[in-house]
C-alpha positions in Angstrom: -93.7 -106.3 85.0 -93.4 -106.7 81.1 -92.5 -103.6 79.0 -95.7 -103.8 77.6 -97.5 -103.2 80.5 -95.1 -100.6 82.2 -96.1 -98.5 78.7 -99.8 -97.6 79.4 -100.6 -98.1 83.5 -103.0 -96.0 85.5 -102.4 -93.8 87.7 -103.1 -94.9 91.4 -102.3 -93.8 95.0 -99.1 -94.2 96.0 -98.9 -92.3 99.1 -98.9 -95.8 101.4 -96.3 -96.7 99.8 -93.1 -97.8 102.2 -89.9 -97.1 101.0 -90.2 -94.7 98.4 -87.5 -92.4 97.1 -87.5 -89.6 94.5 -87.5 -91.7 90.9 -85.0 -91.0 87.9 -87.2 -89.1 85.9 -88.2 -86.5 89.2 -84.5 -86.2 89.8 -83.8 -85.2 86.0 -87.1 -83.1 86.1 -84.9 -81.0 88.6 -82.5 -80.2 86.4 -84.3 -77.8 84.3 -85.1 -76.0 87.2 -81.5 -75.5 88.0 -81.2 -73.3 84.4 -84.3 -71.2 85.7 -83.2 -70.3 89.5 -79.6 -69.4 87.7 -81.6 -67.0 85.3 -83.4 -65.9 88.2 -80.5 -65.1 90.5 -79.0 -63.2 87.5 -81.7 -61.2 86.8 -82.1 -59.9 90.1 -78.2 -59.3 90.8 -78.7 -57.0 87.3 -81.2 -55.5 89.0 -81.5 -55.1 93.2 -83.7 -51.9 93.8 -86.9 -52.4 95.2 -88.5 -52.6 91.7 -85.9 -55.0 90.6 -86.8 -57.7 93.9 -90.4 -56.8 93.2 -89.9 -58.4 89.9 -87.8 -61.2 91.0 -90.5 -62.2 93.4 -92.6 -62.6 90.1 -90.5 -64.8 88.1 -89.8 -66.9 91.1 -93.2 -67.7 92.0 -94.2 -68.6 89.0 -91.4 -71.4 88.3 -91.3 -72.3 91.9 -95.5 -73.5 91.7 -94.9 -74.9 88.8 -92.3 -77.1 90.7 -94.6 -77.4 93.6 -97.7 -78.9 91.2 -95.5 -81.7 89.1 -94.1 -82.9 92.6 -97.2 -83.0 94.6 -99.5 -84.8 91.7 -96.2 -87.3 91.4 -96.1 -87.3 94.8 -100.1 -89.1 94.7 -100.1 -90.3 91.0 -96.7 -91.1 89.9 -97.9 -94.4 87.4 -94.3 -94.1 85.3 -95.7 -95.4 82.2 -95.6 -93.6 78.9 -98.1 -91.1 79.4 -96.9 -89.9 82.5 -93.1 -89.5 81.1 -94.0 -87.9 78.2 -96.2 -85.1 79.9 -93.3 -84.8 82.6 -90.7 -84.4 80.0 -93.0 -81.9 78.3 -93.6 -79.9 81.2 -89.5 -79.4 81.5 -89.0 -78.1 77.8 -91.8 -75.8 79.0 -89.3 -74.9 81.8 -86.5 -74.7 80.2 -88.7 -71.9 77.4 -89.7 -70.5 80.6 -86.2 -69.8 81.6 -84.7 -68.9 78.0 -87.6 -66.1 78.5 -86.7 -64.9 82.2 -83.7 -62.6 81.2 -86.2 -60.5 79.4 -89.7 -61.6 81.2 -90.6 -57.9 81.7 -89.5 -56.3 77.7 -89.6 -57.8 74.7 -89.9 -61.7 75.6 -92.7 -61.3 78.4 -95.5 -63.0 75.8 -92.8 -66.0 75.6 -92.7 -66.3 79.4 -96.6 -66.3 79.7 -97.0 -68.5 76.8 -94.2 -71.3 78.1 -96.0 -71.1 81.4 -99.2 -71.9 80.2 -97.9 -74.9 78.6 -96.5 -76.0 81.9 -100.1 -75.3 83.6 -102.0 -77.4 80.8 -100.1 -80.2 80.6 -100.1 -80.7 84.3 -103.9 -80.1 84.0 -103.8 -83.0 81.6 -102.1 -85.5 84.2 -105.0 -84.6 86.3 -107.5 -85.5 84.0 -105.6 -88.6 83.9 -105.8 -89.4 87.6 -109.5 -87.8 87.7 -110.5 -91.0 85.4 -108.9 -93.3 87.0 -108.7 -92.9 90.9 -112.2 -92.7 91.8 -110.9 -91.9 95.8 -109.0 -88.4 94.3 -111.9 -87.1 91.9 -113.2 -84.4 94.3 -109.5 -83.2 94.6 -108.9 -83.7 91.2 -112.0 -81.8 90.0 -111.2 -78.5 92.3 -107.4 -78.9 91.4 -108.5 -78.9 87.6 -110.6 -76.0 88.3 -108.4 -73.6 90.5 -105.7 -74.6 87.4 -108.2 -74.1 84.6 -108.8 -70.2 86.0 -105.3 -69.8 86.6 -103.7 -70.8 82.7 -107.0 -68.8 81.1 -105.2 -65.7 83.2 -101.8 -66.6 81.4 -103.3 -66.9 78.1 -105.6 -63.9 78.4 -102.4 -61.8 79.4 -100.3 -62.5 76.4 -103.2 -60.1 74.3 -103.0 -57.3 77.0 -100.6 -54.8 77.1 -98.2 -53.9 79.4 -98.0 -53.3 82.3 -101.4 -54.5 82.7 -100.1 -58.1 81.5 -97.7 -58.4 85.1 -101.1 -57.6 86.9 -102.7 -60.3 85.3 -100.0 -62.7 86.3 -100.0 -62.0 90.1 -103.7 -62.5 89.8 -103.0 -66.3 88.5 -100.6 -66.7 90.7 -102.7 -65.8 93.8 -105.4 -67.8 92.4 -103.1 -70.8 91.7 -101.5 -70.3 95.0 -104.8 -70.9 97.0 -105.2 -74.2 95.3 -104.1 -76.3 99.1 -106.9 -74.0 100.8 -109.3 -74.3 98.3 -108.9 -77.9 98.0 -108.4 -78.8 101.9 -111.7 -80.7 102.0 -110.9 -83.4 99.2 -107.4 -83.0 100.5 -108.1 -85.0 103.3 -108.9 -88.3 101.3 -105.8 -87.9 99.4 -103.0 -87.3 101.9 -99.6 -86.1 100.8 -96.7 -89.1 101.2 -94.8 -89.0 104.7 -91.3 -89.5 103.3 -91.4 -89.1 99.9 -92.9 -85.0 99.4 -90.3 -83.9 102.1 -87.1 -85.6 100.5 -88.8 -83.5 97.2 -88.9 -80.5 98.9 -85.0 -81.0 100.0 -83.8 -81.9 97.1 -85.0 -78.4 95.6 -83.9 -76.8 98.5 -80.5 -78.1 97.7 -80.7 -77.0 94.1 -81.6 -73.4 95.6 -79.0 -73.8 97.8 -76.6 -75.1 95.1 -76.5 -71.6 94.1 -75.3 -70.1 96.7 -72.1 -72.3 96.5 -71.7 -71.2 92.5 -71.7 -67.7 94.0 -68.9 -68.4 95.6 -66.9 -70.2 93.0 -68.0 -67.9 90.3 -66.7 -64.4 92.7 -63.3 -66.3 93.2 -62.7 -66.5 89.8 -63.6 -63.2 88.7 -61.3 -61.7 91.4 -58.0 -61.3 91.7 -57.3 -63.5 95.0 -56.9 -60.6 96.9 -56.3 -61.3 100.6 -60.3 -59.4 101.5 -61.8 -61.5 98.8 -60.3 -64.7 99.8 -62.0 -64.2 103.5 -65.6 -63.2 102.3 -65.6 -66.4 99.9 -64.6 -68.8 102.9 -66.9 -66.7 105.0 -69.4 -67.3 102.3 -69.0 -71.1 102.1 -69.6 -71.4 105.5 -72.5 -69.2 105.4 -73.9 -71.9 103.1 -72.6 -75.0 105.0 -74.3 -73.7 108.1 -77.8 -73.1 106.4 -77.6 -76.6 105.0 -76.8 -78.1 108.6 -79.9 -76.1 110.2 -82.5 -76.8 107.5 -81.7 -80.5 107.1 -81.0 -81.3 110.8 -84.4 -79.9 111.7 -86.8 -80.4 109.1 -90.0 -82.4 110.2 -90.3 -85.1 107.9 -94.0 -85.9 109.5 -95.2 -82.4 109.2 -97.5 -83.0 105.8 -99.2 -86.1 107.6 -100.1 -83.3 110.9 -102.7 -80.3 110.2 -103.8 -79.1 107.3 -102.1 -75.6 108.8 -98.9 -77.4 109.2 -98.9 -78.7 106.0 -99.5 -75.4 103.7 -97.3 -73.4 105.9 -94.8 -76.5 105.0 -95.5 -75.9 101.2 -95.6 -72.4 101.5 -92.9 -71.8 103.4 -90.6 -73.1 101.0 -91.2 -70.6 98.3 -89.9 -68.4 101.3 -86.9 -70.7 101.9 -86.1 -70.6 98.1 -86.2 -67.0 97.9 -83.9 -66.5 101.0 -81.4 -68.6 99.3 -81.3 -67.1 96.2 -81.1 -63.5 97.7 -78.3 -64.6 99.7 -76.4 -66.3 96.8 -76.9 -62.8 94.7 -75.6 -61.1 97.9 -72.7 -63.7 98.4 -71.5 -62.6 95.0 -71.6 -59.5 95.0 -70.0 -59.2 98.3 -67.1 -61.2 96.8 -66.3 -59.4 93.9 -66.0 -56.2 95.4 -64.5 -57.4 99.0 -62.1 -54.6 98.8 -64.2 -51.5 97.8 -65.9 -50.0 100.6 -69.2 -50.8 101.9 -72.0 -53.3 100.3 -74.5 -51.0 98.3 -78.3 -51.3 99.9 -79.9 -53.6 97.2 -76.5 -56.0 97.5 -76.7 -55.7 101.5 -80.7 -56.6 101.6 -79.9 -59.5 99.0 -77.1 -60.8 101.6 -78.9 -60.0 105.3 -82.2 -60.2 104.0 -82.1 -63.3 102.3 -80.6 -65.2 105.5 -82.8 -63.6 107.9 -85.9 -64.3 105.5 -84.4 -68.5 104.8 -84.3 -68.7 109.2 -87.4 -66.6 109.6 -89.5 -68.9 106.8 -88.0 -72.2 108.6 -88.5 -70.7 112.1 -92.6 -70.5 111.1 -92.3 -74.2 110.1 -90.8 -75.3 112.3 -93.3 -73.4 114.7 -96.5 -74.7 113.4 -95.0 -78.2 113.3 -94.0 -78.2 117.1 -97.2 -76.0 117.9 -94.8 -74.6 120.5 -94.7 -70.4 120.8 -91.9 -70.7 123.2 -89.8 -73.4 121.5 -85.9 -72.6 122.2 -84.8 -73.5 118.8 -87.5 -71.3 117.4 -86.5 -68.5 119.8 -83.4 -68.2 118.9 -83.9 -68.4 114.9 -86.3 -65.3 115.3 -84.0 -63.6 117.1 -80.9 -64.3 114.9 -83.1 -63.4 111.8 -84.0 -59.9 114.0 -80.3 -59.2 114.1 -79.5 -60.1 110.4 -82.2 -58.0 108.8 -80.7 -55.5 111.7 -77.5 -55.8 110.2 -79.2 -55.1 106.9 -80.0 -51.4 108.0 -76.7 -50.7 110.2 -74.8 -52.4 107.4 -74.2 -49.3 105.4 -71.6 -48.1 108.2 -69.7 -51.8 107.7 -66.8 -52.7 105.0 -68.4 -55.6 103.1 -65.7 -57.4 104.4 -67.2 -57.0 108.1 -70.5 -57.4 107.4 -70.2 -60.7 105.6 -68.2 -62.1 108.8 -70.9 -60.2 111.0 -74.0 -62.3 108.8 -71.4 -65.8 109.0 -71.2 -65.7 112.8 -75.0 -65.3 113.4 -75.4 -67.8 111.4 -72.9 -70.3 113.1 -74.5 -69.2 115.7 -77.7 -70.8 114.9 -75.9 -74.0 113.5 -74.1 -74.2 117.2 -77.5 -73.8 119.1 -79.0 -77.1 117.2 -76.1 -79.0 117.9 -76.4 -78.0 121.5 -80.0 -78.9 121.5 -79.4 -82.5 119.7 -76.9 -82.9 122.7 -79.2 -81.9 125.3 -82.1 -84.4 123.6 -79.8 -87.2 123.2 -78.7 -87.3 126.8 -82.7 -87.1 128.2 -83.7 -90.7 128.9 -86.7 -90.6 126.6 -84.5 -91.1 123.7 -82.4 -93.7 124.6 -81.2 -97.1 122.7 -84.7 -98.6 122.9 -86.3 -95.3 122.6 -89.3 -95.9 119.6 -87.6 -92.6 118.0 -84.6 -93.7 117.6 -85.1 -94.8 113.8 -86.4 -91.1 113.2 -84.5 -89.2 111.1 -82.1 -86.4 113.3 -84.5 -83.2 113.1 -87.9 -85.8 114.0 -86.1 -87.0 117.1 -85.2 -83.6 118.5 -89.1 -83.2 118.0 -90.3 -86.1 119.1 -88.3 -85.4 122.2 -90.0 -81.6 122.4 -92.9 -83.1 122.5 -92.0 -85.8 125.2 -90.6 -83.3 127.2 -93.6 -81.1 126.8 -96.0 -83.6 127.8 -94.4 -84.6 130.8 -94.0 -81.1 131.9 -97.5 -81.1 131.5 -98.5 -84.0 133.7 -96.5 -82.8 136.2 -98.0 -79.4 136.4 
């Protein structure tokens, strides 16, 4: 394709697409959004009472749907021509004002946040315009997508002239109303399905930013310590608190799920703004627990941010998973509930534990849950309905220990 005619292309579907990957410009879209979950985790390691993760809740949301909207119209629209660059690239210096903004969302630079935001909402309102006009097959989506948004930025604007704290009110009530947007829509949804492979990877890959930050918890409470012998231990325990939630999220996520119900879908997309704020709790709570390894036991906001965060990242992906499977008494599930029980458990009996303890306590539950997957991908491998010339066998790890669920499930069911 000449250069001319890459520069001004219409947007069309692209969600039969075979092969397709994240792009160049979605993968340095990501990058701004690395600056706002470091703001975020910093503003609520500043600040862990209950106000304090009430407030954290708020900033998250907001940057994480703005996120969620860019991907899922690229993941339908994505025409890469100069239009579409220059709104995407204008919807990350939004961002990155967003983030400048979150250190002081709730004083003196809370107008700043709301304004930024706004920008974000209206330019992605602007993209679907774009496809509106040009996809005939996505106008009804389009037109209640455009709508929902509309309502939603008005809210933002209006806020900046209220006072506070009247102004926060106003943006939950956005947020709620943006946040409906895949039940309001479901009907037009259904012409205009999602793309198997490519809006999982995208949901990954910010998972992996999210989770990136865990790991800089680590790194940054090792250098501000003094290698003491108790702070050595809680950063390796810490690492592999992070290795082991990368093993179970991306060794069982269902890469099918938004091509199944429209339940299963939402509770896909919703139930990562619950993963992302697990892991960002946890990589506060990581840090914390580093730098004072040595000094008694883990205050209550530092403890929830640690045991809380864990137990809400396996809960979230326990639901997920749940919905996916539609199996109640899955074993895998099961057991994430259960280990998600004991770490939010551990969050109350906590204050009786040297941080040091309670950080290998919260480690071994969650090796726990990495060691029951493996044992379950064992177990699947060895049944005969997966073997060499087993149709699942080009399905990505987590979908064949699904695929084999279900197998197993229906035969148990013809037998019965």
């Amino acid at each position: 394709m000449s250069v001319r005619a890459r520069l001004l292309r219409a947007p069309a579907l692209r969600t039969e697409e075979t092969g397709r990957s994240s792009s160049w410009l979605e993968l340095f879209f990501d990058l701004v959004f690395v600056i706002a979950i470091t703001q975020i985790g910093l503003a609520l390691a500043g600040d862990v009472s209950l106000c304090g993760f009430a407030r954290f809740a708020l900033l998250l949301a907001p940057v994480w749907w703005s996120w969620v909207g860019y991907t899922n119209y690229a993941d339908r629209f994505d025409s890469d021509d100069l239009p579409f660059r220059l709104l995407m690239l204008g919807g990350m210096a939004g961002i990155a004002v967003v983030a400048v903004a979150i250190p002081d969302a709730f004083g003196h630079r809370s107008a700043v946040f709301a304004g930024a935001y706004a920008v974000v909402r209206t330019l992605l309102i602007l993209l679907y315009a774009r496809a509106r006009r040009h996809v005939p097959a996505a106008r009804a989506l389009c037109n209640v997508t455009m709508s929902v948004f509309i309502v939603g930025t008005t809210l933002w604007v209006i806020s900046i002239a209220v006072p506070e704290p009247w102004r926060f009110l106003l943006w939950g009530a956005a947020l709620g109303i943006e946040g409906a947007t895949p039940w309001i829509a479901r009907r037009a949804m259904t012409a205009v399905p999602y793309h198997a492979s490519h809006l999982p990877e995208r949901y990954g890959l910010f998972t992996l930013i999210v989770l990136g930050e865990a790991l800089a918890a680590v790194a940054f409470g090792v250098h501000r310590t003094n290698w003491q012998a108790e702070s050595i231990i809680v950063a390796g325990a810490a690492f592999v608190c992070a290795a082991a939630l990368w093993w179970v999220y991306f060794d069982s996520i269902d890469r099918g799920i938004v091509r199944q119900s429209l339940l299963a879908r939402n509770v896909f997309i919703y139930g990562h703004l619950a993963i992302a704020m697990g892991l960002t709790m946890l990589g506060v709570g990581i840090k914390q627990a580093i730098l004072y390894a040595n000094t008694g036991h883990l205050p209550a906001g530092d403890r929830w941010a640690l045991c809380g965060g864990a137990a809400l990242f396996l809960g979230a992906l326990a639901i997920v998973r749940g919905v996916a499977t539609h199996a109640v008494h899955d074993e895998v599930l099961a057991a994430r509930t259960a280990i998600a029980s004991l770490l939010a458990v551990c969050g109350v009996v906590g204050t009786w534990l040297s941080r040091l303890a309670l950080m290998l306590i919260v480690c071994t539950l969650l090796l726990a849950a990495v060691v029951i997957d493996v044992s379950l991908h064992l177990r699947m491998e060895a049944a005969p309905e997966l073997g060499p010339g087993s149709s699942d066998a080009q399905l990505p790890r987590g979908d064949t220990v699904l695929a084999a669920e279900t197998a197993a499930r229906g035969q148990s069911g013809s037998t019965s």
